[in-house]
Structure formats: C-alpha cells, structure tokens
PyMOL CGO cylinders between C-alpha atoms (Angstrom):
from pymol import cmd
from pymol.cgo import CYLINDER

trace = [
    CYLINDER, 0.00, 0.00, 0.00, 0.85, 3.73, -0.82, 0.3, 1, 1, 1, 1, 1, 1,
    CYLINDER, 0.85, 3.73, -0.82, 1.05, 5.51, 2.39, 0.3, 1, 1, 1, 1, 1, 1,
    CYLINDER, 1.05, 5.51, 2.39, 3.48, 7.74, 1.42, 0.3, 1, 1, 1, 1, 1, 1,
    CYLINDER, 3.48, 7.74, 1.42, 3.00, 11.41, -0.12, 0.3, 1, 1, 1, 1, 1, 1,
    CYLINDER, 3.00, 11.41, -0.12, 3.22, 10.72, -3.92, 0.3, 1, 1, 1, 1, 1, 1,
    CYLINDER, 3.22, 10.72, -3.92, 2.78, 8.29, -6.22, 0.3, 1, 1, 1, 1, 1, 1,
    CYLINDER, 2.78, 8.29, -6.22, 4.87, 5.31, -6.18, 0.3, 1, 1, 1, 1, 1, 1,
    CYLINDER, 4.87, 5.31, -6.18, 6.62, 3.84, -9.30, 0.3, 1, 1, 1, 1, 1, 1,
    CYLINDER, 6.62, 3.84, -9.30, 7.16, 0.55, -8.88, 0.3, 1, 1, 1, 1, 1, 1,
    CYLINDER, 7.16, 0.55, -8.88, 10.20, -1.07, -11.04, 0.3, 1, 1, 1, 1, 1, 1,
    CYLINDER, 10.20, -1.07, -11.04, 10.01, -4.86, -11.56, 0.3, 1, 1, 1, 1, 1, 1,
    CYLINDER, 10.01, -4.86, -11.56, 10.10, -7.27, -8.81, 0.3, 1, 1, 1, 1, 1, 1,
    CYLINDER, 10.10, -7.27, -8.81, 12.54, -9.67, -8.58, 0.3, 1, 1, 1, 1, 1, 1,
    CYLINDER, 12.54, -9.67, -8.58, 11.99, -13.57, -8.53, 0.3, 1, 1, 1, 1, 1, 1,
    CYLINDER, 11.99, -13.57, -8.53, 12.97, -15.45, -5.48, 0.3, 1, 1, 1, 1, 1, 1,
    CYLINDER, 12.97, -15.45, -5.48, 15.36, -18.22, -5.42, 0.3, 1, 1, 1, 1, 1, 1,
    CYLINDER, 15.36, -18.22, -5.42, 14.48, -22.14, -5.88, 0.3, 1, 1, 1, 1, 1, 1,
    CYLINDER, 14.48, -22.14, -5.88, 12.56, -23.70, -4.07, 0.3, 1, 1, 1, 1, 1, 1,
    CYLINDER, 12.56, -23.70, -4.07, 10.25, -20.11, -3.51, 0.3, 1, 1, 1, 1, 1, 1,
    CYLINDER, 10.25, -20.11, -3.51, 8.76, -18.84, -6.60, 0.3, 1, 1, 1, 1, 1, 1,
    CYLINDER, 8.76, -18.84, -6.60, 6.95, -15.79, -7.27, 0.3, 1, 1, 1, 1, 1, 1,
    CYLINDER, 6.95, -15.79, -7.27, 3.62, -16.96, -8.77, 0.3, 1, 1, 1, 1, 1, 1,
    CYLINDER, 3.62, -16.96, -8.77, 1.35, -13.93, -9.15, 0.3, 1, 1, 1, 1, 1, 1,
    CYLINDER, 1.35, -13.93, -9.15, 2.48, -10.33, -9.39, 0.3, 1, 1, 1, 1, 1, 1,
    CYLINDER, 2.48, -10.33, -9.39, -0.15, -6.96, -9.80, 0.3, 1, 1, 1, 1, 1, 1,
    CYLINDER, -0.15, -6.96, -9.80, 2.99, -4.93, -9.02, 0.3, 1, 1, 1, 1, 1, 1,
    CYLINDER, 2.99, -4.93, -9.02, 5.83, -5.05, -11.42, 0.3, 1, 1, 1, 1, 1, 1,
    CYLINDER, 5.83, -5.05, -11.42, 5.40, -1.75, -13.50, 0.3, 1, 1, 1, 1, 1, 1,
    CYLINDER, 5.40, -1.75, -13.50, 2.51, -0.37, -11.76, 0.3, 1, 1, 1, 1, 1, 1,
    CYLINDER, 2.51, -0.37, -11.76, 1.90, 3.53, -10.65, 0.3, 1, 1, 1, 1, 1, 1,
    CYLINDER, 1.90, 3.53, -10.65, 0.64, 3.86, -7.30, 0.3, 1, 1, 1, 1, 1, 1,
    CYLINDER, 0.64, 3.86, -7.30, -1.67, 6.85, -6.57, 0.3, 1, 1, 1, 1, 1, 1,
    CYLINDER, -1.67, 6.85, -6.57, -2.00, 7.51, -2.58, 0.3, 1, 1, 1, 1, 1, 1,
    CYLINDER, -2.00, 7.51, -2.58, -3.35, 4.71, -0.65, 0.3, 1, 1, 1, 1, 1, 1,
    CYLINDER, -3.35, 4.71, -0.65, -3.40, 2.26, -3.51, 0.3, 1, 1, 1, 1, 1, 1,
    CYLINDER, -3.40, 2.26, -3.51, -2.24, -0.93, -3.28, 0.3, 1, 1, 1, 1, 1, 1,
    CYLINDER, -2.24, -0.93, -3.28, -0.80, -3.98, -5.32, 0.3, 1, 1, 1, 1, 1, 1,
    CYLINDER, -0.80, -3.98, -5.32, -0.45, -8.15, -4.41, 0.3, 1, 1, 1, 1, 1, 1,
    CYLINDER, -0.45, -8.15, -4.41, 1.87, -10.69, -5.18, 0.3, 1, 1, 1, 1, 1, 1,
    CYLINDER, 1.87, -10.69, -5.18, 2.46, -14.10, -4.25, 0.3, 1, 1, 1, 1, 1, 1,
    CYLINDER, 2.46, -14.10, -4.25, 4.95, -16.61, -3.48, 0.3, 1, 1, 1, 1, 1, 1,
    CYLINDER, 4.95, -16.61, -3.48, 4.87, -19.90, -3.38, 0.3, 1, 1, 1, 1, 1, 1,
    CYLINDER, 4.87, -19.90, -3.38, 7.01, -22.00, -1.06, 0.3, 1, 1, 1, 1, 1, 1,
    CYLINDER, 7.01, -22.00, -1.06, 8.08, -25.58, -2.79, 0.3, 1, 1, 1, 1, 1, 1,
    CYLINDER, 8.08, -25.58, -2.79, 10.85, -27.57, -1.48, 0.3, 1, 1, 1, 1, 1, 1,
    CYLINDER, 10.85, -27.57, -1.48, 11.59, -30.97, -2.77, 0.3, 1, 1, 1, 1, 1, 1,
    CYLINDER, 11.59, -30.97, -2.77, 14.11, -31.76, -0.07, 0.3, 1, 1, 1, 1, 1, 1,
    CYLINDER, 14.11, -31.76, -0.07, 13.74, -31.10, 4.14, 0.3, 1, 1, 1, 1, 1, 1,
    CYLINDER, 13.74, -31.10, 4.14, 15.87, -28.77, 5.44, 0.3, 1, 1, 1, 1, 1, 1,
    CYLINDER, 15.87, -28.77, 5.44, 15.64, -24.54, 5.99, 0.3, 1, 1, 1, 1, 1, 1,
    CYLINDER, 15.64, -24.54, 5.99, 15.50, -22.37, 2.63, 0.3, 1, 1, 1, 1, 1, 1,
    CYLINDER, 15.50, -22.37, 2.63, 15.65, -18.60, 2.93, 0.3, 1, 1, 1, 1, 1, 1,
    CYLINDER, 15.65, -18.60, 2.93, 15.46, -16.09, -0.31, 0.3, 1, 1, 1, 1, 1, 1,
    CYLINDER, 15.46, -16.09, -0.31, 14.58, -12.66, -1.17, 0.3, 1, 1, 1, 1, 1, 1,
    CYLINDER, 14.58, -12.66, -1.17, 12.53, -10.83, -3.60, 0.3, 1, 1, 1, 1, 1, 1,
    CYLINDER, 12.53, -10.83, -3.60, 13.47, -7.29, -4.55, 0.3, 1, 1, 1, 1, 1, 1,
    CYLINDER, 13.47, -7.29, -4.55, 10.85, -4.18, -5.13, 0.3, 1, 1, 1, 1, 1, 1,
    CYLINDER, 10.85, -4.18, -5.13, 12.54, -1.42, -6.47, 0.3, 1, 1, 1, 1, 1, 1,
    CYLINDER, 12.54, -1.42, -6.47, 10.30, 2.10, -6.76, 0.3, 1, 1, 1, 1, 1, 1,
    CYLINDER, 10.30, 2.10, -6.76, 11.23, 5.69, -6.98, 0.3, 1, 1, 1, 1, 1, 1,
    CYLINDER, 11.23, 5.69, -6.98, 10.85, 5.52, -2.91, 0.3, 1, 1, 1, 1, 1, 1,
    CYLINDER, 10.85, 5.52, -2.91, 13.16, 8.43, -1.94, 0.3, 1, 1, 1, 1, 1, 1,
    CYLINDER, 13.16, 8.43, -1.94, 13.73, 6.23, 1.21, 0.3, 1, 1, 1, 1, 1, 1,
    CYLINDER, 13.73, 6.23, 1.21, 14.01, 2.58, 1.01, 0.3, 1, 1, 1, 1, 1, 1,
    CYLINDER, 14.01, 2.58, 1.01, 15.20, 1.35, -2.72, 0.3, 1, 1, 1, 1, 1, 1,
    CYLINDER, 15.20, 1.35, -2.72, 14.59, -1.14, -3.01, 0.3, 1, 1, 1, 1, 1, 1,
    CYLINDER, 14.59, -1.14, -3.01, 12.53, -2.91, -0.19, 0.3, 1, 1, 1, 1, 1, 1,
    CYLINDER, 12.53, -2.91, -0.19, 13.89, -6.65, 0.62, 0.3, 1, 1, 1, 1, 1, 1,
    CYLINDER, 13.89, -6.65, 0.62, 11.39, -8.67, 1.28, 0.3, 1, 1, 1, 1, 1, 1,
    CYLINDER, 11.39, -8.67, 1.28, 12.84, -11.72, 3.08, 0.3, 1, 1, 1, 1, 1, 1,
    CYLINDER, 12.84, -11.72, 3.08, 11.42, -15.35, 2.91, 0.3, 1, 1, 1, 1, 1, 1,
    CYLINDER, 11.42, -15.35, 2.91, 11.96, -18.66, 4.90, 0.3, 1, 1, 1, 1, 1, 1,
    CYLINDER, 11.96, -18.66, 4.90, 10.55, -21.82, 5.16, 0.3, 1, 1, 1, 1, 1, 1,
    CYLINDER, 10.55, -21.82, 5.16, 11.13, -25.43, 6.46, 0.3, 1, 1, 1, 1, 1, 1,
    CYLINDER, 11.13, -25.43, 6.46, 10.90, -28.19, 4.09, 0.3, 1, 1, 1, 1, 1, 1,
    CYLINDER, 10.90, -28.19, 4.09, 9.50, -31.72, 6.45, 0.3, 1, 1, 1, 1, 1, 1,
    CYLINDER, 9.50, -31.72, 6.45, 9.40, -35.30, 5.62, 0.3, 1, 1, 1, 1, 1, 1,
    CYLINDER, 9.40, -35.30, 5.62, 5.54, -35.88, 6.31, 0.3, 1, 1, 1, 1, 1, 1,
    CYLINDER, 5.54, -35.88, 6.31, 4.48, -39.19, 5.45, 0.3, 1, 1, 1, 1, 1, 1,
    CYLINDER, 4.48, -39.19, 5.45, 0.15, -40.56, 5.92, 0.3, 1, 1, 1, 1, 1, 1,
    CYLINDER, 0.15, -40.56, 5.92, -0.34, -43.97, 5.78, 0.3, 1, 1, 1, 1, 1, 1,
    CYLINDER, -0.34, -43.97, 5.78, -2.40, -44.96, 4.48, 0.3, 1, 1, 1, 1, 1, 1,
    CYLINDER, -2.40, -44.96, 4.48, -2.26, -42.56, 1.71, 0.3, 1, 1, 1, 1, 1, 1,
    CYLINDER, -2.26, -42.56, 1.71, -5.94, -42.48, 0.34, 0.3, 1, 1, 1, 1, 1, 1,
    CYLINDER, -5.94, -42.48, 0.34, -8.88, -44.91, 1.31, 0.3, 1, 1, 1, 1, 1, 1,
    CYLINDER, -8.88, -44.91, 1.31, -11.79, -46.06, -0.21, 0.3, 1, 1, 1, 1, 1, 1,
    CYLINDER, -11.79, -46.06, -0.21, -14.30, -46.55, 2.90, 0.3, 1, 1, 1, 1, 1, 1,
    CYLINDER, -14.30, -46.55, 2.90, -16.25, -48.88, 0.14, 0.3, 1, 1, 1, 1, 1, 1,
    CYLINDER, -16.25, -48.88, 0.14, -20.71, -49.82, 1.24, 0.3, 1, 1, 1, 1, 1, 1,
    CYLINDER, -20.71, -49.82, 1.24, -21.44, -48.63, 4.57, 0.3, 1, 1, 1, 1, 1, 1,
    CYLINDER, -21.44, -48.63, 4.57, -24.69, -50.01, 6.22, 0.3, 1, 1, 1, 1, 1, 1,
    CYLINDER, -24.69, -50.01, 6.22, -26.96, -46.95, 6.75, 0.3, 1, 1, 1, 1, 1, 1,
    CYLINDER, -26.96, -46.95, 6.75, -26.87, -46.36, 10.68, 0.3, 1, 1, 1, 1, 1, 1,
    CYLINDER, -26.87, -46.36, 10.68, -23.31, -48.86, 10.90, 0.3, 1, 1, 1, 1, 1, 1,
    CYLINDER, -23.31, -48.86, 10.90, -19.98, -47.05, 11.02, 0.3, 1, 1, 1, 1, 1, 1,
    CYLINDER, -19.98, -47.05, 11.02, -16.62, -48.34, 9.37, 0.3, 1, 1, 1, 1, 1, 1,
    CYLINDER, -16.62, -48.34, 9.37, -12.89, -47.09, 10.47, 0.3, 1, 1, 1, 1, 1, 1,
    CYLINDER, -12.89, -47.09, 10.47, -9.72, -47.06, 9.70, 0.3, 1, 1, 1, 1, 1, 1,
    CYLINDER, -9.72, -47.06, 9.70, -6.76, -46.16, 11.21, 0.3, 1, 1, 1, 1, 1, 1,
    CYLINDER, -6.76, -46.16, 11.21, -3.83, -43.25, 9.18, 0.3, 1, 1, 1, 1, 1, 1,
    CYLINDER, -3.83, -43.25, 9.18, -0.59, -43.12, 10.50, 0.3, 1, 1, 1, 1, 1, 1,
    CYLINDER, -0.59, -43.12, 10.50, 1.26, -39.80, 9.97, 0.3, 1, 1, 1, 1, 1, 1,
    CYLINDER, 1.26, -39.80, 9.97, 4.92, -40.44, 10.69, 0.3, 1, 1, 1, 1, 1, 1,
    CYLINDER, 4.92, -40.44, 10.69, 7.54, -37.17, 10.77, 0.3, 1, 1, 1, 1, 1, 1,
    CYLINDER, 7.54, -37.17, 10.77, 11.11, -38.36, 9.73, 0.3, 1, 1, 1, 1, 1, 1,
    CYLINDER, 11.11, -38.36, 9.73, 12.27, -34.85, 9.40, 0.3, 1, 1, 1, 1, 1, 1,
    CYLINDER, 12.27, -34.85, 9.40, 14.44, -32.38, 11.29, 0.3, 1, 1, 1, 1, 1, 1,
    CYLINDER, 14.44, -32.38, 11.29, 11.72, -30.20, 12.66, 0.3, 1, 1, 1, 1, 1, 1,
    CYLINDER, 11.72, -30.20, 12.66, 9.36, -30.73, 14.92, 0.3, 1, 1, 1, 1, 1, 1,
    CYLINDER, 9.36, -30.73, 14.92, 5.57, -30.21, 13.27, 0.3, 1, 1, 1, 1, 1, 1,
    CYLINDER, 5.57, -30.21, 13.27, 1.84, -29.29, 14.35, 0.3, 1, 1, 1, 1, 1, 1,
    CYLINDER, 1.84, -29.29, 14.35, -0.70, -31.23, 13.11, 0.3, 1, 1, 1, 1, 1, 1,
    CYLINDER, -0.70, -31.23, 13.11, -4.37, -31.08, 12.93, 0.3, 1, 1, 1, 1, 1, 1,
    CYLINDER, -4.37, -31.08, 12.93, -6.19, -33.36, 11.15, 0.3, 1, 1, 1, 1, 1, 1,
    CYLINDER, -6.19, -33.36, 11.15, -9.28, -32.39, 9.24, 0.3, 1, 1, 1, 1, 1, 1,
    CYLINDER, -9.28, -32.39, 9.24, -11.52, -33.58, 6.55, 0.3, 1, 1, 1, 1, 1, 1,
    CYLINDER, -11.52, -33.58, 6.55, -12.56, -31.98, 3.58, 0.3, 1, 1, 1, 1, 1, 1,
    CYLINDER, -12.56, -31.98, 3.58, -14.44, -31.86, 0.47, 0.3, 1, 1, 1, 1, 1, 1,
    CYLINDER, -14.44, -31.86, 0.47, -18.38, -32.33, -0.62, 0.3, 1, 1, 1, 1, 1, 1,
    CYLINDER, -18.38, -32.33, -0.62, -19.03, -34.97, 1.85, 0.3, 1, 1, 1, 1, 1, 1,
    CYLINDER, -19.03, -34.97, 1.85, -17.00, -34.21, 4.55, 0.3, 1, 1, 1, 1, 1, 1,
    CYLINDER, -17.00, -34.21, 4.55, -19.56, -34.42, 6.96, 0.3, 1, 1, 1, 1, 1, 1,
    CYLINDER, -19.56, -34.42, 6.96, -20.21, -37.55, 7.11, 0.3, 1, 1, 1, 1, 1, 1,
    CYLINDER, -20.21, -37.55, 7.11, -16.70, -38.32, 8.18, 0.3, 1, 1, 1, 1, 1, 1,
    CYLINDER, -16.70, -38.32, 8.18, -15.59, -37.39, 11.90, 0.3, 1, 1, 1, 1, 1, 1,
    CYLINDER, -15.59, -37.39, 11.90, -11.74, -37.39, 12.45, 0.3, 1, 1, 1, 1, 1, 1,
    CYLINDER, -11.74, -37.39, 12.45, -10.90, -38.84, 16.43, 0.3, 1, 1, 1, 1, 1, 1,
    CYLINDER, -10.90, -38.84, 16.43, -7.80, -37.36, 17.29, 0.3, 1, 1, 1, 1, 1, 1,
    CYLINDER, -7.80, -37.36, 17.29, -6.44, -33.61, 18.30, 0.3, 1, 1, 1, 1, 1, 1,
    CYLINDER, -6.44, -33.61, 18.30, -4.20, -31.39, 17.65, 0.3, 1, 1, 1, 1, 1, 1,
    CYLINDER, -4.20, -31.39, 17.65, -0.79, -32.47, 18.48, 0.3, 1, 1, 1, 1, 1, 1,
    CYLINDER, -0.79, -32.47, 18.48, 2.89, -31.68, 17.86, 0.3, 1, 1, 1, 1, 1, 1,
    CYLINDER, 2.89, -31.68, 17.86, 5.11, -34.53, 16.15, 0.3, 1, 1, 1, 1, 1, 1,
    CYLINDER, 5.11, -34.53, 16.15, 8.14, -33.61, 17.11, 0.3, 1, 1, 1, 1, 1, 1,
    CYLINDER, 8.14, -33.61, 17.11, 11.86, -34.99, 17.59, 0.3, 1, 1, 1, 1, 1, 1,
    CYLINDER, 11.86, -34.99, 17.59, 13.44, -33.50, 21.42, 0.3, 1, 1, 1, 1, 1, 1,
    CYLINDER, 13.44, -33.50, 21.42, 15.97, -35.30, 22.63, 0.3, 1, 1, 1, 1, 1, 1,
    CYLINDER, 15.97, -35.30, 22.63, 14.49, -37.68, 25.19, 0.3, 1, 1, 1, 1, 1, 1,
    CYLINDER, 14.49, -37.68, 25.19, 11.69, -39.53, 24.19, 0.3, 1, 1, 1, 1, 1, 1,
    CYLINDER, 11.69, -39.53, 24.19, 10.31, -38.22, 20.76, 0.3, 1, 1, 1, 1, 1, 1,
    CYLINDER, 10.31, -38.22, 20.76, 7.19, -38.90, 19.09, 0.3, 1, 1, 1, 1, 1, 1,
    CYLINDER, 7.19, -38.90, 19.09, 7.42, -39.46, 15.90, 0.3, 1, 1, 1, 1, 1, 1,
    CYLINDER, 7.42, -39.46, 15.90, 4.31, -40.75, 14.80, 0.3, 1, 1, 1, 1, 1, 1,
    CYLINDER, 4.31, -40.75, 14.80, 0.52, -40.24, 15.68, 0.3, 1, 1, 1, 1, 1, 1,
    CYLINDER, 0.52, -40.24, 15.68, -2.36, -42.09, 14.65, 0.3, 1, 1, 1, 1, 1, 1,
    CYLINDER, -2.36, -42.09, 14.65, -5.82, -40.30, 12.98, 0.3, 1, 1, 1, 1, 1, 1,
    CYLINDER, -5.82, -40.30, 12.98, -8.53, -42.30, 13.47, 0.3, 1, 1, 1, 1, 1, 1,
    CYLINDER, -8.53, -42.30, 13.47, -11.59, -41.60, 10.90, 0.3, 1, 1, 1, 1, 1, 1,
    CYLINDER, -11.59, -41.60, 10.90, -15.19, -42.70, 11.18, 0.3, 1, 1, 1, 1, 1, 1,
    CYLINDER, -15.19, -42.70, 11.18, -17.89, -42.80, 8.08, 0.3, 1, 1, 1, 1, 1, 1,
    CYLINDER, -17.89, -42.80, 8.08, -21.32, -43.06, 8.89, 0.3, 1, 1, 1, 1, 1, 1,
    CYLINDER, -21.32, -43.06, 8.89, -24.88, -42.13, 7.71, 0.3, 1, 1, 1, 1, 1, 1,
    CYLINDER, -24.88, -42.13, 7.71, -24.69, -38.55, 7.05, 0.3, 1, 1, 1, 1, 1, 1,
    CYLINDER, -24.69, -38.55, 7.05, -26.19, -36.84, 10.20, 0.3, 1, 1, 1, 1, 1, 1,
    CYLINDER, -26.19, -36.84, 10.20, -24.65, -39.88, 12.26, 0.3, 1, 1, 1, 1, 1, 1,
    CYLINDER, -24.65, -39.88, 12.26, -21.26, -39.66, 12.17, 0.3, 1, 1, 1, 1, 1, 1,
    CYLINDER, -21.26, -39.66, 12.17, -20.92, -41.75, 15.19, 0.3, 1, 1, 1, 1, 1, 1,
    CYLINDER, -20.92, -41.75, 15.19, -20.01, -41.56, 18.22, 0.3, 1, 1, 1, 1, 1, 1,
    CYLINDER, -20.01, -41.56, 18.22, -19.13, -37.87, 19.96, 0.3, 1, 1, 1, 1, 1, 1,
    CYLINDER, -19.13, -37.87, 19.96, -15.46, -36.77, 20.07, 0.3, 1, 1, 1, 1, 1, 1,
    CYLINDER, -15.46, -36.77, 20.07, -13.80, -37.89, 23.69, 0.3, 1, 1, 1, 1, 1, 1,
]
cmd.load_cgo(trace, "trace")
C-alpha cells in the first residue's frame, strides 16, 4: 500500500530463489496513486527437508528505502500418511466403518498437526484425534501419531469426540 506522499513507481520485482517462486504479481510496473495498493504471491516448494531462505526485490522511486527486501523462509519436512488415500467402500446406513492413518515425521523439525476432513461430503466423516505436535526432542520423541476416521450415515457420524 501507498502511504506515502506521492505516487509510487514501482520497477520490476525480482523472482525469489528455488525452491520459492513468485507466482502472481499486480505490481511489477505499476503507478501507485495515494493509498493504492498492489499483491503478489509466493509460493514455497521444497523438494528436499531442510531450511530455505530467499529474497525478492521491489525497487520504486521511494526516496527512502530502494529497493525494499522482502525476506522469505521456510522449512521443508518429511511428512508421510499412511495410508495414503482410502476407499471406505458400502457402509450399512446407521453402521460405522474405520480405519486407522498413520502420519509419521522423519524430518528435522518438529511439526503441528491437525487433522481435518474436507471436500463435498465431509460431513459424514468425523476425524478422532487432536491437535498435536510430532516432534523430535531429545528424550523420548514422538514421531508418529495415529488419525482415526469414522464414516457413517450422514447426520450420524458416530459416536461424539472424547
């Protein structure tokens, strides 16, 4: 956003480094008048765990700060589900079926994970696990946690979360 005191000509952005990319841009070549505004976005895509850090350049006409460095980091993890899709098959209205997903970290970062379910009949699933951190500390880590998802009649997803 302009918040400055004229308008802001903006040069063109630069591209991040591999494994960020810059994937949508409103910016690069653009006039701001006062108080408007531009986008981009980035999109973070490592093929390999470990840290990555880049930058992307804006240069303007900013009497100021030329260019603004904008700085970005992310961790790359070794999530693996198991297993990794599931076909729940005939279900007996008013009868439930299950089945267990392991999700194992074997990466160098400890990771949050909350299980969810999604898509057009998503409620007809209930997930039975919480929110928990796989993580790797010294002592006694846990690297693995086990989802457990339920398929019922829709409006009976079984039996209440504990």
């Amino acid at each position: 956003m302009n918040d400055g005191n004229a308008e802001l000509i903006i040069g063109t952005i630069s591209s991040p480094s591999f494994p960020f990319s810059k994937i949508a841009d409103s910016c690069s070549g653009q006039t701001l008048a006062l108080g408007g505004q531009c986008s981009l976005i980035y999109r973070f895509s490592p093929i390999t765990a470990g840290t990555f850090s880049s930058t992307s350049n804006i240069p303007s006409n900013d009497p100021e700060v030329n260019p603004v460095t904008l700085s970005l980091t992310g961790n790359g993890i070794n999530l693996s589900v198991t297993p990794a899709t599931y076909d729940f098959g005939n279900v007996n209205v008013k009868k439930k079926k299950k089945v267990t997903f392991l999700i194992k970290n074997s990466g160098n970062t400890s990771l949050l994970v909350t299980p969810a379910i999604a898509g057009p009949d998503a409620s007809v699933f209930v997930v039975r696990s919480r929110i928990r951190t796989i993580s790797l500390a010294r002592r006694q880590p846990l690297k693995s946690l086990q989802t457990h998802i339920d398929r019922g009649e829709e409006g009976y997803p079984g039996d209440n979360l504990h």
